[in-house]
C-alpha positions, -999 to 999 in steps of 0.1 A, spaced: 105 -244 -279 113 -265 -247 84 -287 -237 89 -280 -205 61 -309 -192 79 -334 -212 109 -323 -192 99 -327 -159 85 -360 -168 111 -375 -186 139 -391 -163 174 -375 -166 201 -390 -191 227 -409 -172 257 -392 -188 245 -353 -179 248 -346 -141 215 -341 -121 209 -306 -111 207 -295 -78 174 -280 -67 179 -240 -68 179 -225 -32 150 -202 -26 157 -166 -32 158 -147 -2 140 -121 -20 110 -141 -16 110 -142 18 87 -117 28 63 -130 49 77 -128 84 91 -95 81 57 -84 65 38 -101 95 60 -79 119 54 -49 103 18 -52 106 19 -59 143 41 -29 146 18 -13 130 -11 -22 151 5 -20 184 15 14 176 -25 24 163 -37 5 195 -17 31 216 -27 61 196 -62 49 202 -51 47 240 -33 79 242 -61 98 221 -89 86 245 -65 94 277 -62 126 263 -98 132 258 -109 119 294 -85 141 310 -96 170 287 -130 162 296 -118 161 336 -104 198 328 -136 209 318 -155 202 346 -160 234 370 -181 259 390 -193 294 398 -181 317 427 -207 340 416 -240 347 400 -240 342 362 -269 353 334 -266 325 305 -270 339 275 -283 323 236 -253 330 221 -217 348 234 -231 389 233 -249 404 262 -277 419 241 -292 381 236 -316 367 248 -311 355 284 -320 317 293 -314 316 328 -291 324 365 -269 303 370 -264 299 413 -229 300 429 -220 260 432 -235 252 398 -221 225 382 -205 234 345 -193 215 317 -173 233 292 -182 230 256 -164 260 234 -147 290 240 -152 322 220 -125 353 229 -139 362 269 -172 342 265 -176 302 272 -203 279 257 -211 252 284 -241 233 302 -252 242 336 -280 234 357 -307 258 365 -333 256 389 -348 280 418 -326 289 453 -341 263 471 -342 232 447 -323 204 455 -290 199 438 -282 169 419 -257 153 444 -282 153 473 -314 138 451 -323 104 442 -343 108 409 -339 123 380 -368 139 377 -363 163 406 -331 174 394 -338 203 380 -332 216 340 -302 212 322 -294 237 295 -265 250 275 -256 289 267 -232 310 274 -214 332 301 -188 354 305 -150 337 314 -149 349 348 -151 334 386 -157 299 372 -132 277 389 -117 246 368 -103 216 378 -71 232 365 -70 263 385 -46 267 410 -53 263 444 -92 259 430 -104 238 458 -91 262 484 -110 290 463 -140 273 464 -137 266 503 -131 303 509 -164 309 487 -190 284 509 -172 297 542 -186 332 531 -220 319 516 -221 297 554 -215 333 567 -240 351 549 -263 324 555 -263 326 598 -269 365 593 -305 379 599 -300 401 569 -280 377 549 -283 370 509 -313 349 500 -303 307 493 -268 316 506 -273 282 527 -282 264 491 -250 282 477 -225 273 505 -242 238 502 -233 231 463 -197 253 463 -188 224 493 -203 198 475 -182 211 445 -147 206 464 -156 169 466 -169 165 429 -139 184 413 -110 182 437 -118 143 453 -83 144 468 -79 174 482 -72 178 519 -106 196 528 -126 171 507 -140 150 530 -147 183 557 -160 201 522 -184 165 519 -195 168 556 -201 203 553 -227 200 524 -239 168 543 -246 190 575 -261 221 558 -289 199 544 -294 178 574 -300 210 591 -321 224 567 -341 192 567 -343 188 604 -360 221 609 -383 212 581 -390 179 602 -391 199 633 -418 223 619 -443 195 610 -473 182 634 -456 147 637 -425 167 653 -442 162 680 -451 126 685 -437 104 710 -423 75 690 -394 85 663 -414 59 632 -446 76 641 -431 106 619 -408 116 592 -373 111 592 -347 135 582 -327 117 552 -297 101 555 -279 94 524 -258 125 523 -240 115 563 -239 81 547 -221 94 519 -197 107 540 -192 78 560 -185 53 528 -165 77 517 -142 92 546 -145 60 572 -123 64 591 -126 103 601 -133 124 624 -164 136 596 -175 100 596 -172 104 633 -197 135 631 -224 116 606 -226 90 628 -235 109 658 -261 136 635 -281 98 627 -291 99 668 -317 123 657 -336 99 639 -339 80 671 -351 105 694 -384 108 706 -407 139 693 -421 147 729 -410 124 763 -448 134 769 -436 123 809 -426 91 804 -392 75 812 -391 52 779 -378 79 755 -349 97 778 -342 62 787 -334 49 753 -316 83 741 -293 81 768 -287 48 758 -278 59 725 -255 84 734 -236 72 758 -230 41 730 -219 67 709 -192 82 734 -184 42 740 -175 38 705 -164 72 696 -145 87 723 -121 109 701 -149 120 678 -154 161 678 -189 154 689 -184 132 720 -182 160 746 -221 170 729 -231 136 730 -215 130 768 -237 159 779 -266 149 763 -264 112 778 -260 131 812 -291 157 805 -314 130 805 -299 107 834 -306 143 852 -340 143 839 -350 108 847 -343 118 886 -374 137 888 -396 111 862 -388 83 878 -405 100 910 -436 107 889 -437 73 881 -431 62 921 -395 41 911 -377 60 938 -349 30 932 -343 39 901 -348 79 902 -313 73 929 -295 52 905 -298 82 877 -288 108 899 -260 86 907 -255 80 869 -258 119 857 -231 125 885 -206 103 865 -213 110 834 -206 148 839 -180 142 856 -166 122 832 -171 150 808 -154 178 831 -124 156 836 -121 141 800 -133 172 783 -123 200 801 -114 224 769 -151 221 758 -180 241 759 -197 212 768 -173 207 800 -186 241 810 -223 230 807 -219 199 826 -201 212 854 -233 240 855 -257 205 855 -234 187 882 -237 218 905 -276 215 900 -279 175 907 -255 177 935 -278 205 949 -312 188 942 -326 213 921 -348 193 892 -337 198 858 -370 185 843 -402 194 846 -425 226 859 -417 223 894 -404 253 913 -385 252 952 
């Protein structure tokens, strides 16, 4: 047996030839082409991973839709269950399993009149979530064809109903969510940001009257009572700024500036007409400046006969001569208007003398 430490110790004999070193064996050169493998390898996991949460983020964008109609909610997928709940038109649903005609999903229940999620500020007045299921008809999907035009054609009737004396109970509630819906489900589709005034102007009317039917409707200075709120026309204008609906928020945020009641006093027409005649300064193409032109020119009109009251008999000529231009700037500038119509009706009563405020009687 070869002692082979004794060998590789021992110096070489001069008379045999010194061995050359072996090469190394390609064979045992596997580390780089094991290190790119296992990058491969990882690169192409990484971008599974990728692709699989891609998938499931657009799935989950799928699944999001809403109800044209009324819908009973059910424990489990058979109409002899027990019921949970009514789900409104415009309710929000998120789809969690399908079984033959019947879909498992969550929805939001509350009564006609509660406040949907997208116009409320904390959670707690958002109403209950629950999950159950309904019957696979009239939901819209953020799949279906032409969905956001269906949903449109669906708040345009509920708007309808709604300005009926007769008309179906919370139909103003379920025009408001359907619009709201376009927005949440379709973001880019053409009507989205008239679908997100829309809601916006529903429940600014709904809470204007609410404001208007309260004892501090009628006090003179706008902070001595409660606002209507703004976040939904604000909504509109961060999101659509440069439109003719963030042309219309602007203008509906006058109201929170007005007086309650002039109670005779030249201060509060004063200031409004102020305010709107800044509005049509800044906003000339906006939808609402003929409304707003008119209004500026009401209450030059009405400062005519105030001013008297107050014995400025200066300034009650420079309104008249103001409320002369600013309707006529409205007949010429607006002349396809309503509004045109009105302020040619409130020239001809300036130009004539006859007061357009107050009790008196020629």
């Amino acid at each position: 047996m070869i002692d082979r430490g004794l060998a590789i110790s021992s110096p070489p004999l001069p008379s045999q030839p010194i061995a050359p070193i072996p090469r190394i064996s390609s064979c045992m050169l596997t580390s780089i082409p094991e290190t790119n493998t296992a990058v491969k390898l990882i690169t192409k996991l990484l971008l599974l991973i990728a692709l699989i949460v891609l998938g499931n983020s657009l799935l989950f964008a799928a699944d999001r839709g809403t109800l044209v109609r009324e819908a009973v909610i059910y424990i489990s997928p058979d109409t002899t269950s027990n019921k949970l709940g009514q789900v409104e038109r415009g309710r929000e649903l998120i789809l969690l399993d399908k079984s033959r005609n019947w879909l498992h999903v969550e929805a939001l229940l509350g009564p006609t009149n509660a406040p949907d999620p997208a116009f409320v500020l904390d959670d707690e007045d958002e109403g209950k979530t629950i999950s159950g299921w309904i019957l696979d008809t009239g939901i819209v999907w953020a799949s279906t064809p032409n969905g956001d035009r269906i949903l449109f054609g669906a708040a345009v009737d509920s708007e309808d109903e709604a300005s009926r004396r007769h008309g179906r109970r919370g139909a103003a509630q379920d025009a408001l969510r359907l619009y709201r819906r376009i927005y949440d489900i379709f973001p880019t589709a053409p009507q989205a940001g008239e679908a997100l005034y829309r809601a916006a102007d529903i429940q600014w009317q709904i809470d204007k009257s609410d404001m208007q039917s309260r004892p501090s409707a009628r006090e003179k200075e706008s902070y001595l009572r409660e606002g209507i709120d703004e976040h939904s026309m604000k909504q509109v204008m961060k999101k659509f700024p440069d439109s003719k609906w963030a042309q219309l928020a602007v203008f509906h945020l006058i109201d929170n500036k007005l007086c309650g009641d002039w109670q005779g006093s030249s201060k509060c027409p004063e200031k409004e007409a102020d305010l709107y005649e800044k509005y049509v300064k800044e906003h000339p193409d906006s939808p609402a400046a003929p409304e707003a032109l008119y209004d500026a020119a009401s209450r030059r009109s009405a400062l005519i006969e105030i001013y008297k009251t107050e014995e400025q008999p200066k300034k009650s000529d420079q309104s008249k001569n103001l409320a002369i231009s600013l309707a006529q700037q409205l007949v010429s500038k607006y002349p396809q208007s309503d509004w045109s119509s009105r302020g040619q009706t409130l020239l001809f009563l300036i130009q004539g003398g006859v007061p357009t405020y107050g009790n008196a009687i020629q």
